[in-house]
C-alpha positions in Angstrom: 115.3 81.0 117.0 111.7 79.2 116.4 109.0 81.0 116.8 106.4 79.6 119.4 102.9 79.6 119.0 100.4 82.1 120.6 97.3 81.7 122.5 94.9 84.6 122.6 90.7 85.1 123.9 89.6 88.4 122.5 85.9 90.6 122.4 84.7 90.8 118.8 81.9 93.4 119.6 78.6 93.5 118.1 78.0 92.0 115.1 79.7 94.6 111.9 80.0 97.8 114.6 83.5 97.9 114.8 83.9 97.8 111.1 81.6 100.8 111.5 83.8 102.4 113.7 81.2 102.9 116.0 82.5 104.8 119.5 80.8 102.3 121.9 83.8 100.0 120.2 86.4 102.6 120.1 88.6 101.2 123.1 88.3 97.5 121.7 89.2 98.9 117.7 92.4 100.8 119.2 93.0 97.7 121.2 92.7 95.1 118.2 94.6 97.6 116.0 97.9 97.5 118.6 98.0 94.4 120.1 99.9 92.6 117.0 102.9 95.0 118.2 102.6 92.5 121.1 103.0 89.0 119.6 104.5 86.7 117.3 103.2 87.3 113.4 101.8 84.3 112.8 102.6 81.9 110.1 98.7 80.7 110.5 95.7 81.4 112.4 93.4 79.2 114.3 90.3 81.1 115.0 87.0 79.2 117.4 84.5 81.8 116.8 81.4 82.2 119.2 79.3 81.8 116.4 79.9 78.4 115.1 78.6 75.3 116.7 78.2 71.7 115.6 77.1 68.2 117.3 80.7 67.4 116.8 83.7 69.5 115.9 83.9 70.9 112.4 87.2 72.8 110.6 86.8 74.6 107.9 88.9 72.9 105.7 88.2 74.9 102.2 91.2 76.8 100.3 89.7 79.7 100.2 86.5 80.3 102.2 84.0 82.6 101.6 82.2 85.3 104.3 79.0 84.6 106.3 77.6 87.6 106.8 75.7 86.2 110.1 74.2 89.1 111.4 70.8 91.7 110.6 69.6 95.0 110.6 72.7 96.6 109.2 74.0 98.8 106.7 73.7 97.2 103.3 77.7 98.2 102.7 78.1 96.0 105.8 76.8 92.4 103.4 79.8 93.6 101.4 83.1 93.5 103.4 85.4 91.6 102.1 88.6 89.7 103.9 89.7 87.6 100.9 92.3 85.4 103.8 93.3 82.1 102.1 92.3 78.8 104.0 95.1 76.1 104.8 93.9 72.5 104.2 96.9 71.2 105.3 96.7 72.7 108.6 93.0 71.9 108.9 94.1 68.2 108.3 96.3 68.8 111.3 94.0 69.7 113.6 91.3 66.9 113.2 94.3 64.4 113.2 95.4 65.9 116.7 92.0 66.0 118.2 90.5 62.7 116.7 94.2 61.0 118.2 92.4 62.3 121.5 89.0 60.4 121.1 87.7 64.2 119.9 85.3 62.9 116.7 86.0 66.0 114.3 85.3 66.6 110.7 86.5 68.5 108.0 84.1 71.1 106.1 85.4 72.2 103.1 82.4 74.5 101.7 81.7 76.8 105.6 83.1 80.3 105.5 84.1 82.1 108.0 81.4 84.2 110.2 81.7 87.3 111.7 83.6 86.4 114.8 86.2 85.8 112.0 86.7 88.5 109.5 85.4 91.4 112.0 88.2 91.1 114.5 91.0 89.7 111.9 90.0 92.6 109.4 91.2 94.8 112.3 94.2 93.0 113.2 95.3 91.9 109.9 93.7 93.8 107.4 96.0 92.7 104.4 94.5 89.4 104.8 97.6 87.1 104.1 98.1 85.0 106.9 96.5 81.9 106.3 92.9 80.8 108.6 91.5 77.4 109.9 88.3 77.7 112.0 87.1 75.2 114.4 83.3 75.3 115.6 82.4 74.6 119.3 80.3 71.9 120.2 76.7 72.7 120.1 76.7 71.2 124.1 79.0 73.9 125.0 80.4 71.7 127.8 83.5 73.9 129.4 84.8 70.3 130.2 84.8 69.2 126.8 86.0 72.5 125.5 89.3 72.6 127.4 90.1 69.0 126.0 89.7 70.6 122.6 92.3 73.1 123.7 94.4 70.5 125.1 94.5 68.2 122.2 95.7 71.2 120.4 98.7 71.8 122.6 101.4 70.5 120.7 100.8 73.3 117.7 102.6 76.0 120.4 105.5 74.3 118.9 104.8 75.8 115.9 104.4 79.1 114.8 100.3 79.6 115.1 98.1 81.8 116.5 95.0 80.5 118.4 92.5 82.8 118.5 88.8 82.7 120.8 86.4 85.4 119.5 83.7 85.8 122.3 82.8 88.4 124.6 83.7 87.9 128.1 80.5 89.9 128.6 77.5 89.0 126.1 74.0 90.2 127.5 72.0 90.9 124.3 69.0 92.1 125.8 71.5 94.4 128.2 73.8 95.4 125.6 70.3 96.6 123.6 69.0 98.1 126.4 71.5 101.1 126.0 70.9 104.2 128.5 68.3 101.5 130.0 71.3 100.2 131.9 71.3 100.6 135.9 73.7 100.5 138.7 73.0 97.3 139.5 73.7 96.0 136.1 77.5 97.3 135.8 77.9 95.9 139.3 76.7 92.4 138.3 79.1 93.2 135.2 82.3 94.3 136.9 81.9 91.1 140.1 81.8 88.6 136.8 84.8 90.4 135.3 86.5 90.6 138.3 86.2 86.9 139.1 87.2 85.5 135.6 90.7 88.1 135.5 91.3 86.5 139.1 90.6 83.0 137.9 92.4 83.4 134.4 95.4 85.8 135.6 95.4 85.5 139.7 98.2 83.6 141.1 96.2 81.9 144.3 95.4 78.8 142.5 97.0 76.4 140.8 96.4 75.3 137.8 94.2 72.4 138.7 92.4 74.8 140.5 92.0 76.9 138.1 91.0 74.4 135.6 88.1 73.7 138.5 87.1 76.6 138.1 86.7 77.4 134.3 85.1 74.4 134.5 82.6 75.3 137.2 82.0 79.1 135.8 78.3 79.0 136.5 78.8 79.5 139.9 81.1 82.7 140.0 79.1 85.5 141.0 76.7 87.1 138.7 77.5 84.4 135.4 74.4 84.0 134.5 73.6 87.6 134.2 76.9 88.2 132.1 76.1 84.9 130.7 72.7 83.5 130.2 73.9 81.4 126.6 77.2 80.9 127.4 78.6 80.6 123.3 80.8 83.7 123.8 82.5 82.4 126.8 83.5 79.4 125.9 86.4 80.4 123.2 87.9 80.8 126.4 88.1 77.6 127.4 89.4 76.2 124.3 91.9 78.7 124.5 92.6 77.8 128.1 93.2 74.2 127.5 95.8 74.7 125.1 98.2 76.4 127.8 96.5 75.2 130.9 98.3 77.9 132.9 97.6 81.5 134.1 97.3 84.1 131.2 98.0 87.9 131.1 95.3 90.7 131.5 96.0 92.7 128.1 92.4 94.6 127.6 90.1 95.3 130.7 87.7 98.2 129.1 84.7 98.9 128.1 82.9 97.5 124.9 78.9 99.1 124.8 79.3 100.4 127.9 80.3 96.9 129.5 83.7 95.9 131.3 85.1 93.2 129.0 88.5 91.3 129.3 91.2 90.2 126.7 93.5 87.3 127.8 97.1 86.7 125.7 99.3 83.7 126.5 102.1 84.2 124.8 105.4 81.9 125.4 
């Protein structure tokens, strides 16, 4: 039987930490580590990273990219990881065809590697590094509108074998996350009512799917988002990832990440 593809939003922590095994990430490592027990192996990975955006959409299009080591302050043995994954031209060509049929202007790149919100989770998931990896940037807008018609121009790739893949955070307060023991009560409530709201909107089964499309949409007014949320590049992965289903995910990784509730959502045919 033909394998189906596989939609997936995941945390990818902060910057090299969990690399670094460091324990405010030990719940998301174990979690990343296990959850490819739980789906398809992919033939190919589609990966919208938070940290990637572009006036219009750009796909790494290179056979075999290099690492942008797109973060500071860390261990020099941190500049030097290595996740040698081969690109896939082919599949790149795919993509802009599909979203360029939908009035989506897209371009291939052929000489961006991949950044962090790449090779950090994926080293942890896959750390042989042999399934193949396209990424595809956001819009520099970050329009949750125009995000979800990404995913949805995408949709007809769940008939192959292919793993798409939004590395975010669905909680990504620097200045809290940096605050450390600094963190109040009123913080981790403001935390758990934004949480609480997207596993409803993403997972619940009161709306429908139009209404739940409504409401991705309109994200800046569930409770607390701008606290959780006050650039929203980390969130919208989500969206893309959304768009390619358009129906309600599973809950698969409610913990915390830093000492903040964050959610993973699989859809997985």
């Amino acid at each position: 039987m033909k394998k189906k593809g596989t939609v997936f939003f995941i945390p990818h922590g902060g910057g090299p930490l969990p690399i670094l095994e460091d324990p405010g990430h030990a719940k998301m490592i174990k979690f990343l580590k296990n959850i490819k027990s739980k789906i398809n192996k992919p033939s190919s990975i589609i990966i919208i990273s938070a940290h990637w955006e572009e006036n219009e959409v750009k796909i790494t299009s290179g056979e075999k990219p290099s690492l942008i080591y797109d973060y500071y302050g860390f261990p020099e043995e941190t500049y030097k990881i290595s996740y040698p994954v081969p690109g896939n031209p082919e599949l790149a060509d795919k993509i802009k065809n599909l979203l360029n049929a939908k009035h989506i202007n897209s371009k291939l790149d052929t000489e961006r590697g991949f950044d962090h919100g790449v090779f950090i989770p994926l080293k942890i998931m896959y750390p042989e590094a042999s399934i193949p990896c396209v990424q595809i940037s956001l819009l520099n807008n970050l329009d949750p509108k125009k995000h979800i018609e990404i995913g949805k121009a995408l949709t007809s790739l769940m008939n192959e074998n292919v793993l798409i893949l939004g590395s975010g955070m669905s909680f990504h307060n620097l200045k809290i996350f940096l605050s450390g023991s600094k963190n109040t009560k009123s913080d981790n409530v403001k935390n758990k009512e934004f949480d609480d709201w997207l596993i409803d909107v993403c997972t619940g089964d009161k709306l429908n799917n139009i209404e739940r499309e409504k409401k991705m949409i309109d994200w800046t007014k569930a409770p607390s988002a701008r606290f959780c949320h006050p650039r929203e590049e980390h969130l919208i992965p989500l969206h893309v990832c959304y768009g390619v289903k358009c129906e309600k995910a599973d809950l698969v990784f409610n913990d915390s990440i830093i000492d903040k509730k964050c959610s993973a959502f699989l859809w997985q045919n």
